[in-house]
PLY file of the C-alpha trace (Angstrom):
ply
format ascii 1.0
element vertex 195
property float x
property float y
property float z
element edge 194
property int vertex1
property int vertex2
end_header
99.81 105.06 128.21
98.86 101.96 127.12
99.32 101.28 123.09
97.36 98.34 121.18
98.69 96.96 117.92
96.55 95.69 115.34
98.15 93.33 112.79
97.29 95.24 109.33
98.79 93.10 106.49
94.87 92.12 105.02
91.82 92.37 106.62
89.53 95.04 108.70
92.17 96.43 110.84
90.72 100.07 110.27
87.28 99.25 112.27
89.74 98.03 115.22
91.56 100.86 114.86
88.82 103.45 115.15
87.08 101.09 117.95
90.51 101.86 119.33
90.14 105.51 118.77
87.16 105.69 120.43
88.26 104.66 123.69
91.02 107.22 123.50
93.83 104.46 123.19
96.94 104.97 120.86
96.89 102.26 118.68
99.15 101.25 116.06
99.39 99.11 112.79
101.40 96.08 112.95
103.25 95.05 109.76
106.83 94.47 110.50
108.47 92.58 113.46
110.30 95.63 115.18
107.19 97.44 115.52
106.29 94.91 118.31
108.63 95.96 120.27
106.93 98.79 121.56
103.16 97.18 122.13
101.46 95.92 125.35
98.31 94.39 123.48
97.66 92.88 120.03
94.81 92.41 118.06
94.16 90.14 114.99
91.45 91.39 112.96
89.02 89.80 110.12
89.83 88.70 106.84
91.09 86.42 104.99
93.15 83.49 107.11
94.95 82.10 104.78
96.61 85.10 103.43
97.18 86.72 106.89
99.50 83.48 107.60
100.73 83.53 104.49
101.77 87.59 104.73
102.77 86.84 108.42
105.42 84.77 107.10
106.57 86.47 104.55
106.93 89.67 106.75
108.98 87.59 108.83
106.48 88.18 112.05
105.61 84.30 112.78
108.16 83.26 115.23
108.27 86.68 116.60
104.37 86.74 117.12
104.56 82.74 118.59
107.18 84.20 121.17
105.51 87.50 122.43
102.19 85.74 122.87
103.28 82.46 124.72
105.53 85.17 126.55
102.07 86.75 127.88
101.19 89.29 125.31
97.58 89.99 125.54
96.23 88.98 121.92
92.65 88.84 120.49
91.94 87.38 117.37
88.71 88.03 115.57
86.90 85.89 112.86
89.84 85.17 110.72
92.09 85.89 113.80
90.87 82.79 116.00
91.76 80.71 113.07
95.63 82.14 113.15
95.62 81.67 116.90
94.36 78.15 116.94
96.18 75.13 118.02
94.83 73.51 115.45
91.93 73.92 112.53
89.67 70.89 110.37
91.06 72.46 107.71
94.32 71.26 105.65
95.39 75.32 105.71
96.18 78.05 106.53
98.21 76.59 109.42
97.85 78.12 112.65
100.08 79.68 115.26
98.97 76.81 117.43
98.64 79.42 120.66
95.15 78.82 121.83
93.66 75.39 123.17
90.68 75.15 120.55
89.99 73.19 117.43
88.54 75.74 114.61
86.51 74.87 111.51
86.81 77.69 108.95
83.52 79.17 107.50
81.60 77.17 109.33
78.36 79.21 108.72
78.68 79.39 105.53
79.82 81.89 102.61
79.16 85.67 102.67
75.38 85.38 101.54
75.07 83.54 104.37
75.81 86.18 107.06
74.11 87.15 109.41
73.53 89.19 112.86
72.08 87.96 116.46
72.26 88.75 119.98
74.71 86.74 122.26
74.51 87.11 126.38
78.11 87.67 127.27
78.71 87.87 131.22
82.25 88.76 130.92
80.95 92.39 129.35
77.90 92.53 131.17
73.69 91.95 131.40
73.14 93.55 127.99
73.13 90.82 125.05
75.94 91.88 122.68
74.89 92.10 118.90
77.31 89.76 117.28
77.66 89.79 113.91
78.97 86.52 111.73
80.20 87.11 108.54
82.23 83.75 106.28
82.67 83.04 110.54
84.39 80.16 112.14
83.50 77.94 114.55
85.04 76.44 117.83
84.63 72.65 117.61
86.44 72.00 120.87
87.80 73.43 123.85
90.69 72.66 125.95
90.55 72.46 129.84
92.26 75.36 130.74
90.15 77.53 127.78
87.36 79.68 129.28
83.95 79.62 127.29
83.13 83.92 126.85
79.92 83.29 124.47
77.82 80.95 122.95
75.12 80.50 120.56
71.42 79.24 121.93
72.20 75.91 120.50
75.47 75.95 122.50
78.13 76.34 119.48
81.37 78.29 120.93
81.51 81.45 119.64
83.96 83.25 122.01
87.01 82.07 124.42
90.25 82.91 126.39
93.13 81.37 127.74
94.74 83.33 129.84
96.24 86.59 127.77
94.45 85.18 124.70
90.62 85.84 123.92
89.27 84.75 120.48
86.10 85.75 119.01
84.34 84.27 115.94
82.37 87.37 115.02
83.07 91.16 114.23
82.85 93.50 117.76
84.87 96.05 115.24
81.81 97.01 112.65
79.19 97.48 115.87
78.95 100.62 117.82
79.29 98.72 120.93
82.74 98.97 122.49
82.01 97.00 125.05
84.57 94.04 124.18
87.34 96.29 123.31
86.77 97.52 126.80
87.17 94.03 127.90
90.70 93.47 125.75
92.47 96.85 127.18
90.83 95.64 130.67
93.30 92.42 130.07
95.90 93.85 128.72
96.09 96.66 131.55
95.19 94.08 134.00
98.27 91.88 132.55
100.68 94.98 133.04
99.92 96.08 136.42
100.49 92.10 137.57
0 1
1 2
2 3
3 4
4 5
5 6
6 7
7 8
8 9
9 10
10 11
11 12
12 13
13 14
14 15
15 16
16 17
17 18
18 19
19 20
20 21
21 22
22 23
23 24
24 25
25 26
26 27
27 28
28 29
29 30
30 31
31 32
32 33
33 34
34 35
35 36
36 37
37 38
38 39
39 40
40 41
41 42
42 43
43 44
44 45
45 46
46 47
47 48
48 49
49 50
50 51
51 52
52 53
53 54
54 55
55 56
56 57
57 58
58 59
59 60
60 61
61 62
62 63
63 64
64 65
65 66
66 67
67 68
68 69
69 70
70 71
71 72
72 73
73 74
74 75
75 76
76 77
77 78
78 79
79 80
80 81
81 82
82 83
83 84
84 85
85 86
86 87
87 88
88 89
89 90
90 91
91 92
92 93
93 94
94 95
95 96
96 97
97 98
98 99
99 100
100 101
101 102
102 103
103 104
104 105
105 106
106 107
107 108
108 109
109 110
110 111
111 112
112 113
113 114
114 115
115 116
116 117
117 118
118 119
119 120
120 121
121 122
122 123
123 124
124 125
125 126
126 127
127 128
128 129
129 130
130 131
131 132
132 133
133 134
134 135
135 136
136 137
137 138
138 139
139 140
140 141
141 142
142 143
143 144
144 145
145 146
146 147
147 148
148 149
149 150
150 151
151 152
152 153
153 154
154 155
155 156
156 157
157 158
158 159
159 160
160 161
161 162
162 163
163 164
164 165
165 166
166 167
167 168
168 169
169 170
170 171
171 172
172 173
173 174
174 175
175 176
176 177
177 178
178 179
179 180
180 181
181 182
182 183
183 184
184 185
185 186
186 187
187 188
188 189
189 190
190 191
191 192
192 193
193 194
């Protein structure tokens, strides 16, 4: 059976875990190196960047988690999790894992009053606009030539990517009822194992 991590040292972990649930997956919280041993897809959730790569370090899961994913582990980061996958950010910190081909500029729509929800056409997860909510969200400032564009905004802004195992998205699929892009991660990751 196939068994998602999430990384759950800060952040909304839970709402990928009971996304998770909901598709009948075991999933399992990440907080210590060994336990990803025993994973064939990860997930970076929401939060706070900064302290994620600050508590990913000090866990000791940094260089493990740089290996596994250049290795080919399927990973998707959301919101706070594209920043950690980044190669690099317009930021001075947190400094990312450098994995993913994109330049990210932290809270790029502004602060949490400034949140807010719209509709996005993805074609990846089908005709049906997905209802993409942006909250303290980054923004992709440039792509790389080997980084597919998943989503964008109507005035073109990045919103969503991938790069071979690793998909990023700058909103919250975890705290919709739509399941449709955790479909698309386990269709990766099973995709990934059966190649």
């Amino acid at each position: 059976m196939t068994k998602i991590g999430v990384l759950a040292l800060q952040g909304d972990f839970r709402e990928h875990m009971k996304m998770l649930d909901g598709l009948g997956l075991e999933a399992s919280e990440i907080r210590l190196p060994g336990q990803l041993d025993c994973i064939d897809g990860l997930i970076i959730p929401g939060g706070e960047s900064t302290t994620i790569v600050q508590l990913m370090d000090n866990f000791g899961l940094t260089d493990r988690l740089k290996f596994l994913i250049k290795s080919g582990l399927p990973t998707w980061g959301t919101c706070a999790g594209m920043i950690v996958l980044a190669k690099d950010i317009t930021d001075d910190r947190p400094i990312p894992l450098g994995i993913m081909d994109i330049s990210v500029r932290r809270n790029a729509y502004g602060r949490q009053i400034d949140s807010f929800e719209t509709s996005v056409l993805m074609p990846a997860i089908g005709d049906v606009p997905f209802n993409a909510i942006f909250i303290r969200a980054p923004l992709i400032e440039r792509v790389g030539p080997n980084v597919s564009i998943l989503a964008t905004l109507d005035n073109g802004e990045v919103i969503a990517a991938q790069e071979g195992n690793v998909i990023v998205t700058s909103f919250h699929p975890e705290l919709t009822e739509d399941k449709r892009l955790h479909q698309y991660f386990l269709d990766n990751v099973r995709a990934r194992s059966h190649a």
